[in-house]
PDB file of N, CA, C and O in Angstrom:
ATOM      1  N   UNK A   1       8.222  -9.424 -19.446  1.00  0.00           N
ATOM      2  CA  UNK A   1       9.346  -8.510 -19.482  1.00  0.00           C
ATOM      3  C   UNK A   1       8.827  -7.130 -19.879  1.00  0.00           C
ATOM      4  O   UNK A   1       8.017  -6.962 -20.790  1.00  0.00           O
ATOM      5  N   UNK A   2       9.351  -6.148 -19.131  1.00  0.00           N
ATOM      6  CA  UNK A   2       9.035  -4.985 -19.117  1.00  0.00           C
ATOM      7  C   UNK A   2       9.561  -4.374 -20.891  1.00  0.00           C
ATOM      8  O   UNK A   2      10.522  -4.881 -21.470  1.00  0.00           O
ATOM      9  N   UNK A   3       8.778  -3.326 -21.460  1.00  0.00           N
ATOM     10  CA  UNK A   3       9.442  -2.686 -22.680  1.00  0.00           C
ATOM     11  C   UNK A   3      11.133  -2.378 -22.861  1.00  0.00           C
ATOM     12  O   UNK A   3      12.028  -2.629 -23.669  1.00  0.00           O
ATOM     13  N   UNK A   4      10.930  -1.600 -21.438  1.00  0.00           N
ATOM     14  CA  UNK A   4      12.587  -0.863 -21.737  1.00  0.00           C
ATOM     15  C   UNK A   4      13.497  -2.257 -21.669  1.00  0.00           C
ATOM     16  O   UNK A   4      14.580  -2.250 -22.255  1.00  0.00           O
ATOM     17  N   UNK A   5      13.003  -3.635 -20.849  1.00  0.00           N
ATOM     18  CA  UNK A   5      14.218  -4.216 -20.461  1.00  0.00           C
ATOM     19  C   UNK A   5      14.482  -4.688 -22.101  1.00  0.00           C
ATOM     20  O   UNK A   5      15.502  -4.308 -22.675  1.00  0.00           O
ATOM     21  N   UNK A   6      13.570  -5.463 -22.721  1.00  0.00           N
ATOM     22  CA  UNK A   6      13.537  -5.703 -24.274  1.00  0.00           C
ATOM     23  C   UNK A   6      14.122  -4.571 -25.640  1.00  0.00           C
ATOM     24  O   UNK A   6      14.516  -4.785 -26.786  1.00  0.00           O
ATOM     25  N   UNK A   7      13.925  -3.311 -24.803  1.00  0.00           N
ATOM     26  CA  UNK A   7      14.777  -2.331 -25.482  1.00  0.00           C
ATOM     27  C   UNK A   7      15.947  -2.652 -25.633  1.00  0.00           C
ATOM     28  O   UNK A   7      16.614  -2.935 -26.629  1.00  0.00           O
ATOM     29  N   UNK A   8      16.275  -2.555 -24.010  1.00  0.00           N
ATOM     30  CA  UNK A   8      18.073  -2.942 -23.784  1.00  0.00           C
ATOM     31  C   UNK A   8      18.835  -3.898 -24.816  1.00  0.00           C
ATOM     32  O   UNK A   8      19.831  -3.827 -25.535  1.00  0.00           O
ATOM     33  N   UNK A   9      17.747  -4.916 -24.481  1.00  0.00           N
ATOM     34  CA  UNK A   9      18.686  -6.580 -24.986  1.00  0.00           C
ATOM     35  C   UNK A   9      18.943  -6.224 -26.196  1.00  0.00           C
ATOM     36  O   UNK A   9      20.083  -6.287 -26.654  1.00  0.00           O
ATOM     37  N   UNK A  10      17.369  -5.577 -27.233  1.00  0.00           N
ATOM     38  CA  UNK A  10      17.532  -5.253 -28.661  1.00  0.00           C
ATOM     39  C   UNK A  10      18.652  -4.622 -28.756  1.00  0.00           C
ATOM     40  O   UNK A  10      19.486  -5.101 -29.523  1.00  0.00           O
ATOM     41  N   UNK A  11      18.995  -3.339 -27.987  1.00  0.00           N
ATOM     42  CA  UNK A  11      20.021  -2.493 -28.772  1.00  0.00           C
ATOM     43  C   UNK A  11      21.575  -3.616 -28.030  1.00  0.00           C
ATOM     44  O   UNK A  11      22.315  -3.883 -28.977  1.00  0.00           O
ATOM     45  N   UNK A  12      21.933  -4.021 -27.147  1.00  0.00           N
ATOM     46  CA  UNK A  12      23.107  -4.808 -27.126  1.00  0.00           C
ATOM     47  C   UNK A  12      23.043  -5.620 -28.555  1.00  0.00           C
ATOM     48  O   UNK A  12      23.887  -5.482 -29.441  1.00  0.00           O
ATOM     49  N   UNK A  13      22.057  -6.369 -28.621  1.00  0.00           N
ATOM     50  CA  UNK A  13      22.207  -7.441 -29.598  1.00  0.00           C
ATOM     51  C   UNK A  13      22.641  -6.806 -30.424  1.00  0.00           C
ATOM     52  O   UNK A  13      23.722  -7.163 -30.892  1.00  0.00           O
ATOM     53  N   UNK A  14      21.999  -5.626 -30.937  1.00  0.00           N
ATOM     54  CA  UNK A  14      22.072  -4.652 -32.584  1.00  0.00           C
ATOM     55  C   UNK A  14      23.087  -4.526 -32.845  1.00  0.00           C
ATOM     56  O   UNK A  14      23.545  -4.813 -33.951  1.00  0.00           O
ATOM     57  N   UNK A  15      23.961  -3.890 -31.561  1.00  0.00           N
ATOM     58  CA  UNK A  15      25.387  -2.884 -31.504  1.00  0.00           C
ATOM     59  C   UNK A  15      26.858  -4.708 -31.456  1.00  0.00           C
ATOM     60  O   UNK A  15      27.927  -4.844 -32.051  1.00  0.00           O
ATOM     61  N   UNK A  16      26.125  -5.668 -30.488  1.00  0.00           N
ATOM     62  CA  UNK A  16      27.223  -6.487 -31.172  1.00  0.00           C
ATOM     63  C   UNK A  16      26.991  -7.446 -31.878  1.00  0.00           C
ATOM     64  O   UNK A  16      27.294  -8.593 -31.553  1.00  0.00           O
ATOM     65  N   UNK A  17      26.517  -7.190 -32.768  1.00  0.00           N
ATOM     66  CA  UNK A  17      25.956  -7.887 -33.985  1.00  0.00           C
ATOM     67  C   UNK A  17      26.509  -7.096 -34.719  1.00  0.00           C
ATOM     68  O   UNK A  17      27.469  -7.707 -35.189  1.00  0.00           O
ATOM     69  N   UNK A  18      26.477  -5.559 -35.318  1.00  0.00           N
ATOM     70  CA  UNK A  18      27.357  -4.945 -36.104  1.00  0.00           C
ATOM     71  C   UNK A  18      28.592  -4.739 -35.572  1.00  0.00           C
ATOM     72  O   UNK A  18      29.113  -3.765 -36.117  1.00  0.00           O
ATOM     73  N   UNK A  19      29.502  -5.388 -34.486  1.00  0.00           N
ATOM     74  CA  UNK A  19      30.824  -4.942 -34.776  1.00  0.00           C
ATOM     75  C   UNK A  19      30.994  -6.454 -34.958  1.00  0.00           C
ATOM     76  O   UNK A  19      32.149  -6.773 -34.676  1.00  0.00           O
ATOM     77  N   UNK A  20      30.258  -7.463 -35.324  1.00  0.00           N
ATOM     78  CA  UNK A  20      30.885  -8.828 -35.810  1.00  0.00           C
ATOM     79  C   UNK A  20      31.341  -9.555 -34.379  1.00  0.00           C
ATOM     80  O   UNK A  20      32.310 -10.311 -34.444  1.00  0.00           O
ATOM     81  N   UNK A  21      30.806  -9.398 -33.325  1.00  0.00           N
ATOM     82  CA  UNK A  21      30.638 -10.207 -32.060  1.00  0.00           C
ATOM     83  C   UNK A  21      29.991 -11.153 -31.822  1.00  0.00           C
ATOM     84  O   UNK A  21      28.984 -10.611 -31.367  1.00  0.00           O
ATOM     85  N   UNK A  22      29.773 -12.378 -31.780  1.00  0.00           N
ATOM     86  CA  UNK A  22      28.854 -13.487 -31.451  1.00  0.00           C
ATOM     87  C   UNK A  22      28.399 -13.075 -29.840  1.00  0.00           C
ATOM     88  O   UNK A  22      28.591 -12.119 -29.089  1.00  0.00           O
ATOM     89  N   UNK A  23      27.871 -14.038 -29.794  1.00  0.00           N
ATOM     90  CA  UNK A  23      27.289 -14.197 -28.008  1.00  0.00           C
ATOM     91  C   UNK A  23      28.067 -14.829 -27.512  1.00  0.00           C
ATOM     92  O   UNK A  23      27.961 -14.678 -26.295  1.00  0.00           O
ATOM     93  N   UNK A  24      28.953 -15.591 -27.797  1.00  0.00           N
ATOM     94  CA  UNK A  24      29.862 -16.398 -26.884  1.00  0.00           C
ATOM     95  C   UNK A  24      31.040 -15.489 -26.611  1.00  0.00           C
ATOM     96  O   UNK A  24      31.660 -15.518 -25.548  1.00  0.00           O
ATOM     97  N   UNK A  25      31.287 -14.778 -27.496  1.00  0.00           N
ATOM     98  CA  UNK A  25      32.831 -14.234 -27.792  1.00  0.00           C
ATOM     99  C   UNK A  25      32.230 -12.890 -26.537  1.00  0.00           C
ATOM    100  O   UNK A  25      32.913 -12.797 -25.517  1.00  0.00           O
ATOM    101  N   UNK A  26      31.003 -11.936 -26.675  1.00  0.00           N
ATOM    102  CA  UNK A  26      30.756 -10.875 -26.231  1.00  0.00           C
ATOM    103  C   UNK A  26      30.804 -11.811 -24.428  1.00  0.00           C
ATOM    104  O   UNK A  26      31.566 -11.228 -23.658  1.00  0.00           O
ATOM    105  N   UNK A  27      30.079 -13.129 -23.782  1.00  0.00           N
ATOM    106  CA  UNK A  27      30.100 -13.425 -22.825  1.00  0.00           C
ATOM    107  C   UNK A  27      31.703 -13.041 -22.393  1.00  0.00           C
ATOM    108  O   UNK A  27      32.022 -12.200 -21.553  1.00  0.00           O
ATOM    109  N   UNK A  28      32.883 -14.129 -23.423  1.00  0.00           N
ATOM    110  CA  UNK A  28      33.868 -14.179 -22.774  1.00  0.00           C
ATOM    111  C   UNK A  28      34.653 -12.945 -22.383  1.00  0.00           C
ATOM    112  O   UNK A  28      35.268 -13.084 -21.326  1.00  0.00           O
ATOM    113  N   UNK A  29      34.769 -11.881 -22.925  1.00  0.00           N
ATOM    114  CA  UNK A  29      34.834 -10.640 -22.964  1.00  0.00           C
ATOM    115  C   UNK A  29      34.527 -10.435 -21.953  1.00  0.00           C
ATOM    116  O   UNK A  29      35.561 -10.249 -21.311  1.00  0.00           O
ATOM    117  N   UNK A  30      33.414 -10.308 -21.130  1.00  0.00           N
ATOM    118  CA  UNK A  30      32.544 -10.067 -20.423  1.00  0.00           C
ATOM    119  C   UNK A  30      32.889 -10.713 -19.551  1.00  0.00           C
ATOM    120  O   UNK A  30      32.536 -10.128 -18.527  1.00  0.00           O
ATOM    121  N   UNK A  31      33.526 -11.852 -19.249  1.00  0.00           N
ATOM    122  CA  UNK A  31      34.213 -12.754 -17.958  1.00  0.00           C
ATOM    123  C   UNK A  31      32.753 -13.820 -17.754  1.00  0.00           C
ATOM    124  O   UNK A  31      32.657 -14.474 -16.716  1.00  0.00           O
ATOM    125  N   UNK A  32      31.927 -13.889 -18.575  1.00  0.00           N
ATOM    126  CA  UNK A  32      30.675 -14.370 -17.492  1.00  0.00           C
ATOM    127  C   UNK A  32      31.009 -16.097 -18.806  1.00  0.00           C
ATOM    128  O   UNK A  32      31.994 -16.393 -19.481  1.00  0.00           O
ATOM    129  N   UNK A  33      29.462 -16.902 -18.593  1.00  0.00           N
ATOM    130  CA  UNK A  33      29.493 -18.408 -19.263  1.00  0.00           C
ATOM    131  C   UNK A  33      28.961 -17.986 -20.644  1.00  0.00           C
ATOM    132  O   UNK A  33      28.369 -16.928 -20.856  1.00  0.00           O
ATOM    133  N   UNK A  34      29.322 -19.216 -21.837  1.00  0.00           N
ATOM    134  CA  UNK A  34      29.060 -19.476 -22.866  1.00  0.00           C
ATOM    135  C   UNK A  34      28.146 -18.721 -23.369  1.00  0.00           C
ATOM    136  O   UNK A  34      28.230 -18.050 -24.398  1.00  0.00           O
ATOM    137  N   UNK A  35      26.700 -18.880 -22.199  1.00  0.00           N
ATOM    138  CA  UNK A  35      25.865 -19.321 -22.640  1.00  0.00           C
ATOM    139  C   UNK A  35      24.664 -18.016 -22.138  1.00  0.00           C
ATOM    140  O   UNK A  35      23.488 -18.011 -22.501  1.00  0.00           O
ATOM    141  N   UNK A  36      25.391 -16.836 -21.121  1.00  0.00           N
ATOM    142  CA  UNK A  36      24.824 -15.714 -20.293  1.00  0.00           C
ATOM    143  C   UNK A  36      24.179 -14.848 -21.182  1.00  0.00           C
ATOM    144  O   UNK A  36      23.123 -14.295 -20.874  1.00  0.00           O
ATOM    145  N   UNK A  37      25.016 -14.604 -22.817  1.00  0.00           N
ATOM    146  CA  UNK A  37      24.664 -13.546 -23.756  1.00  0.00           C
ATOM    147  C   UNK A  37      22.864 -14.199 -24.005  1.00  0.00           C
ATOM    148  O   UNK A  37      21.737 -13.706 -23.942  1.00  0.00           O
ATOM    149  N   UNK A  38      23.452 -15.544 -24.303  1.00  0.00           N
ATOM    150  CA  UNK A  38      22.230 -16.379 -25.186  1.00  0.00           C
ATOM    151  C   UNK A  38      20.682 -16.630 -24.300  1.00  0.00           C
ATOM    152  O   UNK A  38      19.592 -16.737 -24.863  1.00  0.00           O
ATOM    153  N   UNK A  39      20.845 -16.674 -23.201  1.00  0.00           N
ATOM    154  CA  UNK A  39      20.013 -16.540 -21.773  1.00  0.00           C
ATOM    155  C   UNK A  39      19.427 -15.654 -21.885  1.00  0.00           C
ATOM    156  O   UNK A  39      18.246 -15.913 -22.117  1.00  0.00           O
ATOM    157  N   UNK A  40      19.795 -14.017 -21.807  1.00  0.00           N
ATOM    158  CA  UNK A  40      19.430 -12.918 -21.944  1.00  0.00           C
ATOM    159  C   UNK A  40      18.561 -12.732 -23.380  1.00  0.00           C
ATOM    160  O   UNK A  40      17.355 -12.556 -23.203  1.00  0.00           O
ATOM    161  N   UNK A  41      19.043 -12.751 -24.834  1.00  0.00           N
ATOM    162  CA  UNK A  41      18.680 -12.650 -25.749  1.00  0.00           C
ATOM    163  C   UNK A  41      17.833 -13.548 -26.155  1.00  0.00           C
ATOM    164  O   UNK A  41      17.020 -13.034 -26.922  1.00  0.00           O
ATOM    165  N   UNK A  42      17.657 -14.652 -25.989  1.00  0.00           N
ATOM    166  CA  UNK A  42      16.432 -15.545 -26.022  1.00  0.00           C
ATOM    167  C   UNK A  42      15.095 -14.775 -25.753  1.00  0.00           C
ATOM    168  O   UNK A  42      15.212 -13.646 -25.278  1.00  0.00           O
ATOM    169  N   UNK A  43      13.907 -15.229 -25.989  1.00  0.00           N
ATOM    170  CA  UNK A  43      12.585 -14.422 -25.794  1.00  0.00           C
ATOM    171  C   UNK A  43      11.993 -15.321 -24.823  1.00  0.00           C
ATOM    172  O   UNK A  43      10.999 -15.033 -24.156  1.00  0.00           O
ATOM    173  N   UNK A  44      12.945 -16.968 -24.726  1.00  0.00           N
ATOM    174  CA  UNK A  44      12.160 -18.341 -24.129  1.00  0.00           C
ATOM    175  C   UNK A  44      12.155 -17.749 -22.664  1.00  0.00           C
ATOM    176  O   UNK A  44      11.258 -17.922 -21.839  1.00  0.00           O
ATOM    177  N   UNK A  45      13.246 -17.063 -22.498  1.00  0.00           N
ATOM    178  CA  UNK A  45      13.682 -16.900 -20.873  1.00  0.00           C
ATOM    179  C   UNK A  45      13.621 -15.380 -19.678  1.00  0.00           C
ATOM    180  O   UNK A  45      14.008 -14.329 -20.190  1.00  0.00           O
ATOM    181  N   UNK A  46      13.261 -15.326 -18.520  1.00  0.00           N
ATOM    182  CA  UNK A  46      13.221 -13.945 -18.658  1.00  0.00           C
ATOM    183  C   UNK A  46      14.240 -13.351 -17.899  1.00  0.00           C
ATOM    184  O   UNK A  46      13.948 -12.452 -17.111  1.00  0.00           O
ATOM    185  N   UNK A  47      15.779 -13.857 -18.076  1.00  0.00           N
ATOM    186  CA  UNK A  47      17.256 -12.808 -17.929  1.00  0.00           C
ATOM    187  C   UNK A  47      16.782 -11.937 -18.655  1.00  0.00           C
ATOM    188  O   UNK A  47      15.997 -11.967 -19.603  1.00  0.00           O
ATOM    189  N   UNK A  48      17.470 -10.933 -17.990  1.00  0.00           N
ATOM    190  CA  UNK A  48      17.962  -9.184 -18.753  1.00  0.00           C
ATOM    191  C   UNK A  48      18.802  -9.206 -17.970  1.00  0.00           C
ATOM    192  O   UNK A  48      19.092  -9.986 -17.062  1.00  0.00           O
ATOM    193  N   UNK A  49      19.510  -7.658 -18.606  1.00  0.00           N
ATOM    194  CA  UNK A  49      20.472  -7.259 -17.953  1.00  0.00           C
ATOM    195  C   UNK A  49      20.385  -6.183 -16.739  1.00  0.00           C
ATOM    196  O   UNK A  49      19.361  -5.565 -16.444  1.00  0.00           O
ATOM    197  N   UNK A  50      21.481  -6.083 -16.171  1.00  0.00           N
ATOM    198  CA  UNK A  50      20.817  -4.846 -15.407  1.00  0.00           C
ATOM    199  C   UNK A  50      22.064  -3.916 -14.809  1.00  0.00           C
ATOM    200  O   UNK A  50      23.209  -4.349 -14.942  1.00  0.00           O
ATOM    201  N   UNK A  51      21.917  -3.084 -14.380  1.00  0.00           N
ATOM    202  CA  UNK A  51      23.052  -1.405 -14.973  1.00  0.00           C
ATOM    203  C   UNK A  51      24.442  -2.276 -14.868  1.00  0.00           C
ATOM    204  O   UNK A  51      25.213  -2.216 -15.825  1.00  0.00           O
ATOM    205  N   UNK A  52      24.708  -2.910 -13.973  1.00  0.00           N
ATOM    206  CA  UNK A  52      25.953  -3.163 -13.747  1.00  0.00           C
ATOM    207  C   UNK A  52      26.393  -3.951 -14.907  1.00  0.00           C
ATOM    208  O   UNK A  52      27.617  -3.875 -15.013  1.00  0.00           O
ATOM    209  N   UNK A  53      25.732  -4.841 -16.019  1.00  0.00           N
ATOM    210  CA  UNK A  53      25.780  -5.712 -17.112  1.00  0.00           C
ATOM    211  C   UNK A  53      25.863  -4.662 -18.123  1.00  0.00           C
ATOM    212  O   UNK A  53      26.517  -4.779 -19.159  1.00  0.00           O
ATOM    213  N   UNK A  54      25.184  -3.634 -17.795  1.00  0.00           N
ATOM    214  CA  UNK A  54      25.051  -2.699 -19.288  1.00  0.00           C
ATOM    215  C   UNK A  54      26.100  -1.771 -19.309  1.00  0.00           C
ATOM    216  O   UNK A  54      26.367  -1.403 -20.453  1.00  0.00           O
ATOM    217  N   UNK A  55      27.015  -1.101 -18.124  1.00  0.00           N
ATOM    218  CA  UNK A  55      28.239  -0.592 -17.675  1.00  0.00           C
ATOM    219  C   UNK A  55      29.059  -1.468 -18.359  1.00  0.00           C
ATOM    220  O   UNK A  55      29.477  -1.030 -19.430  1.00  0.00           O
ATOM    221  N   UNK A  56      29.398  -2.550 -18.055  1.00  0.00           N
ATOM    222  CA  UNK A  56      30.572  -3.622 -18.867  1.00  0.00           C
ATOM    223  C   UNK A  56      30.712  -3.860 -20.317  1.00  0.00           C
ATOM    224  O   UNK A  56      31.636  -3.870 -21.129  1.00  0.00           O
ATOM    225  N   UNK A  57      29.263  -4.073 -20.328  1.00  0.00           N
ATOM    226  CA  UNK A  57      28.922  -4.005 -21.979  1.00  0.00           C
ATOM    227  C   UNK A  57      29.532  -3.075 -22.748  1.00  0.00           C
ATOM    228  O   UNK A  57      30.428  -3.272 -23.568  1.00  0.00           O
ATOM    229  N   UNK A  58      29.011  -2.050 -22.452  1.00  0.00           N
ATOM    230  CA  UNK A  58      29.339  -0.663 -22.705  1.00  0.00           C
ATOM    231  C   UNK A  58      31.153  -0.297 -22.753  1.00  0.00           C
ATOM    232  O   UNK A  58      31.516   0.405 -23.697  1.00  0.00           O
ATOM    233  N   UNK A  59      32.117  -0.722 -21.857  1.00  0.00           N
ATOM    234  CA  UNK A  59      33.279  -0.714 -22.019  1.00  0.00           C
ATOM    235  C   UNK A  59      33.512  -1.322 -23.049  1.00  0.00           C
ATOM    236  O   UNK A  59      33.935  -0.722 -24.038  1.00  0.00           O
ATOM    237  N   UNK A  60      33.262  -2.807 -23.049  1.00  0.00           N
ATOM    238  CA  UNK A  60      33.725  -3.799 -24.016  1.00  0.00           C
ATOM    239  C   UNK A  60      33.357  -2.956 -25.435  1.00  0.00           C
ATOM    240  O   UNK A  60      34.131  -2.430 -26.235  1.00  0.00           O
ATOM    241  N   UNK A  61      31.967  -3.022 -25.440  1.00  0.00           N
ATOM    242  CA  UNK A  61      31.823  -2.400 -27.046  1.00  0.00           C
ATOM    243  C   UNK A  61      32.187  -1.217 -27.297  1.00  0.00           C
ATOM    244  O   UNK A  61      31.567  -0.675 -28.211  1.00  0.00           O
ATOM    245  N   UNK A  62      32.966  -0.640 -26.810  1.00  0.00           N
ATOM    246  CA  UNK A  62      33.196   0.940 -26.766  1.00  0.00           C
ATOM    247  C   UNK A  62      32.390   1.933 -26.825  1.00  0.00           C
ATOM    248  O   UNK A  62      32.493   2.378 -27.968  1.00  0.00           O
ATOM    249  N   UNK A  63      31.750   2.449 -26.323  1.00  0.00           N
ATOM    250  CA  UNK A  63      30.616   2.971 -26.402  1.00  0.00           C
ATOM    251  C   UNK A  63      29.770   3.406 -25.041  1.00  0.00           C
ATOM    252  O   UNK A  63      29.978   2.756 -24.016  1.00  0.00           O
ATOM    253  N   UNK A  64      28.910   4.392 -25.024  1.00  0.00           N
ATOM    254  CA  UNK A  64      28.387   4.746 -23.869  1.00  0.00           C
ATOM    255  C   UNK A  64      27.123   3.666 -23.113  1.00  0.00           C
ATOM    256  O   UNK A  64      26.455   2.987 -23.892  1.00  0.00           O
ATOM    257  N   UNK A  65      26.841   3.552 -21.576  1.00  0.00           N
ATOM    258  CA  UNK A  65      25.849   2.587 -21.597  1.00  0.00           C
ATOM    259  C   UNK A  65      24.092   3.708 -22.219  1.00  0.00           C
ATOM    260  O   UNK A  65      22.944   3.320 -22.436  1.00  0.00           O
ATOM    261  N   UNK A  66      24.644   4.914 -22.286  1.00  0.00           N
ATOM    262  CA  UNK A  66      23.154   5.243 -22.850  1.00  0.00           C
ATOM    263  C   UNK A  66      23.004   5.281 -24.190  1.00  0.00           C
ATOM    264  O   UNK A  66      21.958   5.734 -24.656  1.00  0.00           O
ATOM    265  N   UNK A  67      24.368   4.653 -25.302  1.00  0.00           N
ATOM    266  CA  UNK A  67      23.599   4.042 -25.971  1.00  0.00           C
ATOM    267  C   UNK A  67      22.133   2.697 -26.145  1.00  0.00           C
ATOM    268  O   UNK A  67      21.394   2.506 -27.111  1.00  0.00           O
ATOM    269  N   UNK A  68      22.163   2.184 -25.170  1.00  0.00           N
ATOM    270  CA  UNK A  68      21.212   0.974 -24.860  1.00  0.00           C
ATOM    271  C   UNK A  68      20.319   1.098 -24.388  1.00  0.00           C
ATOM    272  O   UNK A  68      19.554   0.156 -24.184  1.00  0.00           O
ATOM    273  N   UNK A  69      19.937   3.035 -23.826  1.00  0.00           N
ATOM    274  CA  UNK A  69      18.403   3.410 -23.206  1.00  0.00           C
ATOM    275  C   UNK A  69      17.898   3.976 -24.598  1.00  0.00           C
ATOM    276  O   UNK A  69      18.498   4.268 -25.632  1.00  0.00           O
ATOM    277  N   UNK A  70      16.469   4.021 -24.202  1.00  0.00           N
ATOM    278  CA  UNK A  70      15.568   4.902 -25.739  1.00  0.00           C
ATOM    279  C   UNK A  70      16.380   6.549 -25.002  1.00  0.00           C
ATOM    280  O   UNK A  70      17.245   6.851 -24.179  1.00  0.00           O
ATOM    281  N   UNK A  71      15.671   7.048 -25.696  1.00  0.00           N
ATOM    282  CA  UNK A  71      15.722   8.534 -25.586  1.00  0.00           C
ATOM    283  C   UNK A  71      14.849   8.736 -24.553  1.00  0.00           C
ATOM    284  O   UNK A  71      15.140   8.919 -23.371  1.00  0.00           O
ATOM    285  N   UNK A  72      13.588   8.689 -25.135  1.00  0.00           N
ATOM    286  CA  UNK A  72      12.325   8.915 -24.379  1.00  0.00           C
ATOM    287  C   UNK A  72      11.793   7.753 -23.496  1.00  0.00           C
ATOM    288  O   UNK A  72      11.801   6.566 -23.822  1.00  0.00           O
ATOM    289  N   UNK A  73      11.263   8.342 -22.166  1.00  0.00           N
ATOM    290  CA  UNK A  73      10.759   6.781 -21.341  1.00  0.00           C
ATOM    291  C   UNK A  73       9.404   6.485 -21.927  1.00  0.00           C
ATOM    292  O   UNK A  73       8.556   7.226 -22.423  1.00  0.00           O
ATOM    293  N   UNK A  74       9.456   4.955 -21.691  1.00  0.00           N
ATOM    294  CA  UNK A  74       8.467   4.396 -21.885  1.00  0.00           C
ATOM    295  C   UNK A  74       6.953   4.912 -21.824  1.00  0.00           C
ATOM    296  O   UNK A  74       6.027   4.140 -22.070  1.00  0.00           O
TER     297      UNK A  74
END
């Protein structure tokens, strides 16, 4: 897995982890399975997300999707 994609996952995880979101609750939100958050965030597997996942995200948690890019590229 590429840096930035491991960026991404980190900062989703970070951002719904502090508003008190599990992975199941952020999937259902999200319309997708149980189990899509936990797929992604795992290190076993290599899901990420990708713009159209980080757009939704981004609604749900309120918030922009460039909160979830670095600043600077890789």
């Amino acid at each position: 897995m590429a840096p930035i994609e491991q960026y991404v996952i980190d900062a989703v995880r970070e951002r719904r982890k502090k508003l008190g979101i599990s992975q199941e609750q952020l999937a259902h939100l999200l319309g997708y399975s149980e189990g899509f958050i936990a797929n992604i965030e795992t290190t076993k597997r290599s899901s990420k997300y990708n713009l159209r996942h980080i757009n939704e995200i981004a609604k749900v948690l309120k918030c922009s999707p460039r909160d979830f890019l670095p600043k600077d590229a890789f």
